[in-house]
N, C-alpha and C positions, 0 to 999 in steps of 0.2 A: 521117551518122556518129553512133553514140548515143555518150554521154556521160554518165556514171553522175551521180548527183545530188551524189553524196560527192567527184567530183571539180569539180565545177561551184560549191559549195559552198566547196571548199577553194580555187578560183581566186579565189571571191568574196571570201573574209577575206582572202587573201593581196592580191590586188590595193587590195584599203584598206587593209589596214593597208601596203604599197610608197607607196600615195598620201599616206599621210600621214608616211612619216616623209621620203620626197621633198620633198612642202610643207613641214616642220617645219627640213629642213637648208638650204633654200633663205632660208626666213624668218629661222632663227637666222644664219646665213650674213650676210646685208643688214643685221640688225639689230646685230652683231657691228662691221662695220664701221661702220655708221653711229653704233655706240653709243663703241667706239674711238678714232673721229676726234675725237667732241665731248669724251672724255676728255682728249686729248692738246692740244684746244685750252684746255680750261677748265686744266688744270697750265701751259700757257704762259700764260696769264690771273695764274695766283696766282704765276708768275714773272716778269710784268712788272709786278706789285705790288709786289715783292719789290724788285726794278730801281729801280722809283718813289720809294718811302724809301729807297735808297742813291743816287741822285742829287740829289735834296731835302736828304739830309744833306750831299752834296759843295758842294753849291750855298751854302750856307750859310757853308760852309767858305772859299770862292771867292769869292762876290759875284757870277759871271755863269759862261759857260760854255766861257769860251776855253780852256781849261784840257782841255778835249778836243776843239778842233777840233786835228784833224788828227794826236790821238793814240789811234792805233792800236790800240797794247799798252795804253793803262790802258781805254778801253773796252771791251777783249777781260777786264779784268781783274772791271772792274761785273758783268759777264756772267753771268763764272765764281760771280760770286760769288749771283748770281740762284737758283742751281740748288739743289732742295732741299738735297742735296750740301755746298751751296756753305759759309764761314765763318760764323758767327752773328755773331762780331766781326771787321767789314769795315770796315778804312779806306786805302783805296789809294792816297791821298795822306800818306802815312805818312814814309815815305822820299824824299818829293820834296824837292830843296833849296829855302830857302823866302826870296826875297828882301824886301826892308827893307817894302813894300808888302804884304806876305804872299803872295807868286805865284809859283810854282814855277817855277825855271829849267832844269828839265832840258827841258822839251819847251817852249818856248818859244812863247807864242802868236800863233796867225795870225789874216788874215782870212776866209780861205776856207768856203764855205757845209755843208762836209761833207767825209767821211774818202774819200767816191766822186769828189768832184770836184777835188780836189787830192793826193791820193794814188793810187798807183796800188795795184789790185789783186794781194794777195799771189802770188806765181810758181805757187803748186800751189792758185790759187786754181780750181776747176771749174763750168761751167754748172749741173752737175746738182747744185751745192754751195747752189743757189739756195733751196731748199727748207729752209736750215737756220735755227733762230729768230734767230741772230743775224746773219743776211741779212734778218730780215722785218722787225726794229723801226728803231724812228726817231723820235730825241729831235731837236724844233723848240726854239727860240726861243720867247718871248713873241710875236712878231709871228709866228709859224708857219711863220721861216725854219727850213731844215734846216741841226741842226749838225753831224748824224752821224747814217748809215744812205743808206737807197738814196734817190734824188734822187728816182725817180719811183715815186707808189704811189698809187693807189685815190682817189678823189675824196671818197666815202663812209666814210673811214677810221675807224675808230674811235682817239677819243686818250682820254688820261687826263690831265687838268691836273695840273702841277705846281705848288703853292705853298708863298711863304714868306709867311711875315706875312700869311697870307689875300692875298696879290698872287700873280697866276697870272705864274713865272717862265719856266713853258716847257710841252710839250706830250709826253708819252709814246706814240706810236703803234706798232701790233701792228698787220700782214697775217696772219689765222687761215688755216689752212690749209684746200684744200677738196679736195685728196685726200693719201693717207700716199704719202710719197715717202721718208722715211730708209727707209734699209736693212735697220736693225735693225728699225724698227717694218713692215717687211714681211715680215722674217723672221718675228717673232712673230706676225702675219695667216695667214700662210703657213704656219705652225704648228699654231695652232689650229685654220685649216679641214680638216688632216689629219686633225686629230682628233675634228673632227665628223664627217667621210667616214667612219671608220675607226666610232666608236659608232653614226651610224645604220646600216650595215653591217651590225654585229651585232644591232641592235635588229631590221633586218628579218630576219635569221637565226633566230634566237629566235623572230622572228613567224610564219616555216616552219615550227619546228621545234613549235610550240603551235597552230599552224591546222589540220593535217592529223588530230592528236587528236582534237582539238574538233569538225573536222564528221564525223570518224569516230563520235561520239558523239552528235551530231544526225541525222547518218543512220541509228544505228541504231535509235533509238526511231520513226523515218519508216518505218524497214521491218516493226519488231513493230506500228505499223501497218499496215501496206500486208496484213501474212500476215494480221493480224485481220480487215480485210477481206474477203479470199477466204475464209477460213472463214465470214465471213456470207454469202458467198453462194455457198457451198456446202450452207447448210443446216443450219450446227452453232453455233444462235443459244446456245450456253452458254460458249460463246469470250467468256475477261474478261483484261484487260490491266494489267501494272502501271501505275501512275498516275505515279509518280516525280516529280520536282519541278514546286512546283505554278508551271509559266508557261505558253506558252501551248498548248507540245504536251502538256503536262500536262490543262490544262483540254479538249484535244481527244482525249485520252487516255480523260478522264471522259464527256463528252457521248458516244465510244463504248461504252464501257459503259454507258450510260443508252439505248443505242439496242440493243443486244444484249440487254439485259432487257426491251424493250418489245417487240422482236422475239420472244425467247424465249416470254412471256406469250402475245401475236396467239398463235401458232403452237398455245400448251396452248390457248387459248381455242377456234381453230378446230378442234382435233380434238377437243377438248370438245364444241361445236357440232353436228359432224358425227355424234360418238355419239350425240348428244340426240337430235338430228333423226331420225338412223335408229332410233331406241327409241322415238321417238314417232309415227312413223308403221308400224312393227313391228307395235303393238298394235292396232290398228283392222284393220290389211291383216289379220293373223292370225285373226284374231275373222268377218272376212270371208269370207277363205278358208273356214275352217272352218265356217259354218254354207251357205257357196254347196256345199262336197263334200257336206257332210249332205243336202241338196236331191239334189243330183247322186246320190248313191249312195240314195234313199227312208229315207235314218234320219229325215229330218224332210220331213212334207208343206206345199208352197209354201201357207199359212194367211195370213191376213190378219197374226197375231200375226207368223210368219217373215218376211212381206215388212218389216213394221214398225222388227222390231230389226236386218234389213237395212240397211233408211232412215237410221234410227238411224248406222249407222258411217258409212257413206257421208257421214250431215251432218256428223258430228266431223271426220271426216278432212278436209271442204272447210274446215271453221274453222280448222280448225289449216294447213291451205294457204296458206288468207287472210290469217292471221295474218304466217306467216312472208312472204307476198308483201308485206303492209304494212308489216314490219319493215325490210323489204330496201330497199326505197323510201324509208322514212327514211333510212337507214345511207349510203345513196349520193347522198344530199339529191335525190332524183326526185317526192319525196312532197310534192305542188300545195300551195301555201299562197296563200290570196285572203285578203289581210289588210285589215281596214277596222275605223272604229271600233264598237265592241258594248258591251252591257252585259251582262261576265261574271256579275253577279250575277241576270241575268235567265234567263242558258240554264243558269245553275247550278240554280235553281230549278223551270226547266221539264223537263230533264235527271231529278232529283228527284221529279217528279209522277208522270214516267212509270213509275216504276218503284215507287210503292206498292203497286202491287198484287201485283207479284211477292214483294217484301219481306212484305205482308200472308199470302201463301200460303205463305210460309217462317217462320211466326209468327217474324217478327225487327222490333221496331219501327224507323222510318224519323224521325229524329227531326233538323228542319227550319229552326238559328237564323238563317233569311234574310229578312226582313220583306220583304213584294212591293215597299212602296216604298224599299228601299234599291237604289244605285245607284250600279255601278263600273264607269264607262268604260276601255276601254283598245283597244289597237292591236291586233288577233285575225282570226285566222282561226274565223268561230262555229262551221262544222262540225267542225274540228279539233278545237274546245274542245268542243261534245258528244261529238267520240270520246272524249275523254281522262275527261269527269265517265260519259260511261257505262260506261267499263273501269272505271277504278274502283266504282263501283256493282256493277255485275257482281261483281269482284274480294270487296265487301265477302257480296253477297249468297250467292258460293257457298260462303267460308272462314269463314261465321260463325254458330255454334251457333245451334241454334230457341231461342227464349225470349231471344235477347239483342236488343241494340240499335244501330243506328247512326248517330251525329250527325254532322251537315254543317254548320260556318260559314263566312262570307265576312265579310273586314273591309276598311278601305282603311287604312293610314298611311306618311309618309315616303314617298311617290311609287311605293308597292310597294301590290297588289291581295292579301289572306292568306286561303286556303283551305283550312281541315280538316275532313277526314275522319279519324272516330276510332271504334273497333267495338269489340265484346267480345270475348271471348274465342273460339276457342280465340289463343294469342298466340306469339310466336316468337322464339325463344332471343334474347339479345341479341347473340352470336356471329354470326348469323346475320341481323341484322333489315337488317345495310348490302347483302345480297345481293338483296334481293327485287327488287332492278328491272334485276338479271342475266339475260338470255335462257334459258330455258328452267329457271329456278330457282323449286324447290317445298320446301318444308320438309315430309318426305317423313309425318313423325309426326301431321303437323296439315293443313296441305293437301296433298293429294294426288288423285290424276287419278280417282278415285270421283268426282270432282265437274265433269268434266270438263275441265278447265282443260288448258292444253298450259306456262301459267310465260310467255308472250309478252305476255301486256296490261301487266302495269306498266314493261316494258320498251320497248312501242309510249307507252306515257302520258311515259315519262318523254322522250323525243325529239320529242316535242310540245311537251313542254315548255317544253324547251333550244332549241327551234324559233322560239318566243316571246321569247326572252331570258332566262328565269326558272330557278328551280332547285326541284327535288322530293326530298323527304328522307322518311327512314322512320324511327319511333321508337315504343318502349313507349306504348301508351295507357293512362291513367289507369283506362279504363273494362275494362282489361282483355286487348283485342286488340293492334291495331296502330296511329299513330295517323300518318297522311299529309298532309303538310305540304307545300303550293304556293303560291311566289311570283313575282308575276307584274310584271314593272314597269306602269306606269300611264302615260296619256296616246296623245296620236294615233300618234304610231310611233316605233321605237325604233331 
């Protein structure tokens, strides 16, 4: 069953953000109650404190604590008075009649150990009444007899000494509660968790109501991908796309366009290529043709001169063959490299010899600053490296005016091998100088195919190069021409 991405998407947000506000009402949920409970103990805490100094003052008042065993109502009255609620000024033995001894006779005192075990439990008194604070505490004795409160409670109880005169007169103990049982305080529980049911609710409503936007808006920039796409590969590499915010379909937004112009370029390049190629073998076939008809039809007789300038195109046309067959072999990395260590300064120079004499019959001086005994090892293929110093050579010998000159050095530093080549004139625009080691590029004003050349050698030199590790640059020569600049790293291999 397909499933659009826009909805697969929208299930994605929507299901986290459902997940999260699920965990979040769960968690505030647990932490609501647990944080409630500790509330409700810690306010019974500051109201059994409260209890503490109004017994401590009765005590004082009294001398011991008969004066509430087995009274009911004034205990119920301490109580009252605990409550934040409760009197600031409490004294509940106020009104008691007070006999010659100072000891109230209306509740007259007993022996009994507590208000549970000699009194009975009020008539509307309830089980479920258990849970109330004034069922949970329980004021002992000095000896930690109980005077009042529930008989039985907790081993680990926690109390709070009462004293007078720094003498511990009795013991204030609290049972905390360990879950809400009023009624009120589960109404309010009961309350509140409505209303967190009720806001996450809408929080996940709102998170429908802004997810379905949002991957509507992520999908649509996924799609003015997806069309950019097929229009590349349909053929139409001038397809560019907006970029829009820079994240990450943004940045994949841009490395498309950075692929559609490289695209676009390949494509001028190869039918650039393609025209070179066929205008450069146009010329030779044509020149061929037409002196083979000439033969053919008697306008010219088969002379030793006719077979010659035959010969003649036939060899240009294998060079330029060879050429582009050596090109092609680089270009697809097919092109053999037996690399071992050599001394570029030695086939630089021997490179160099061979070619004085050509240079002598082109009156062009050949001018030489490589001492025999200098010496730069590096990691090479030697035959490679004589193709690349005899293109060049070639290159200088056939673009450079009779009566000029051309110098050759080799240096070593910083772990790079440095060799130039620098000639005279004629020289080539500056516009123009970063082209030369482009396939089939001739600077039509100054070199051009009178001299045979087809524009493939500096672009076979220059992938030799890059073959090596190194890099080949072209610039103004001082002396006029152009001046060729290789660097080659150094050492056994790279």
């Amino acid at each position: 069953m397909f499933i659009s991405i826009r909805h697969k998407l929208f299930a994605t947000l929507l299901a986290a953000v459902v997940t999260v506000v699920v965990g979040m009402f769960f968690l505030i949920h647990w932490s609501f109650d647990r944080g409630f409970l500790n509330y409700v103990n810690i306010v019974e805490s500051k109201r059994l404190d409260s209890l503490a100094t109004h017994l401590q003052e009765a005590y004082t008042d009294q001398g011991d604590w008969l004066f509430l065993q087995r009274n009911h109502r004034l205990w119920r009255q301490f109580l009252a008075a605990s409550t934040p609620e409760g009197p600031q000024q409490f004294d509940p033995l106020q009104d008691m009649p007070v006999a010659r001894d100072g000891r109230s006779r209306r509740h007259p005192p007993g022996r009994g150990n507590g208000m549970w075990q000699e009194r009975k439990a009020p008539d509307n008194f309830r089980e479920e009444m258990k849970h109330l604070f004034e069922f949970r505490v329980i004021l002992l004795n000095a000896d930690k007899k109980v005077v009042i409160g529930p008989r039985k409670f907790p081993a680990n109880l926690k109390i709070i000494p009462l004293r007078y005169d720094s003498v511990a007169i009795g013991y204030l103990g609290h049972i905390p509660q360990k879950n809400l049982l009023s009624q009120h305080q589960l109404n309010f529980v009961r309350q509140q968790k409505k209303s967190f049911a009720i806001i996450s609710l809408l929080i996940a409503a709102l998170a429908t109501l802004l997810a379905f936007p949002l991957a509507s808006k992520l999908v649509r920039r996924m799609n003015a991908l997806a069309r950019g796409t097929h229009h590349l590969a349909a053929g139409k590499y001038d397809t560019r796309l907006e970029i829009g915010p820079a994240d990450e379909l943004g940045q994949l937004t841009q490395d498309f366009n950075s692929l559609a112009l490289t695209l676009e370029k390949n494509e001028q390049g190869r039918r650039q290529w393609v025209a070179d190629i066929s205008h450069e073998l146009r010329t030779p076939l044509a020149v061929l043709r037409g002196e083979i008809e000439a033969l053919q039809d008697g306008v010219r007789q088969p002379t030793p001169e006719a077979i010659h300038s035959l010969h003649s195109e036939v060899m240009r046309l294998g060079r330029l063959v060879d050429d582009l067959f050596q090109l092609s072999l680089s270009d697809i990395g097919a092109l053999t490299y037996r690399k071992e260590t050599v001394d570029v300064a030695a086939i630089l120079n021997q490179a160099a010899k061979s070619f004085e004499s050509k240079f002598s019959e082109s009156n062009i001086k050949l001018i030489i600053d490589i001492p025999p005994e200098r010496e730069i090892s590096l990691f090479g293929d030697p035959e490679r490296l004589q193709q690349l110093f005899d293109n060049l050579l070639t290159n200088s010998l056939k673009y450079t005016d009779p009566n000029g000159s051309l110098s050759i050095d080799a240096q070593s530093a910083a772990g790079y091998a440095g060799i130039i080549f620098q000639d005279s004139g004629p020289s080539v625009p500056p516009a123009d100088i970063d082209k030369l080691f482009e396939r089939l590029y001739r600077v039509d004003n100054s070199r051009n195919r009178a001299t045979g050349g087809a524009g493939l050698g500096l672009a076979i030199c220059r992938n030799i190069v890059e073959a090596h590790g190194g890099a080949i640059t072209a610039e103004p020569s001082p002396m006029g021409g152009v001046l060729i600049r290789i660097k080659l790293p150094l050492g056994e291999q790279q």
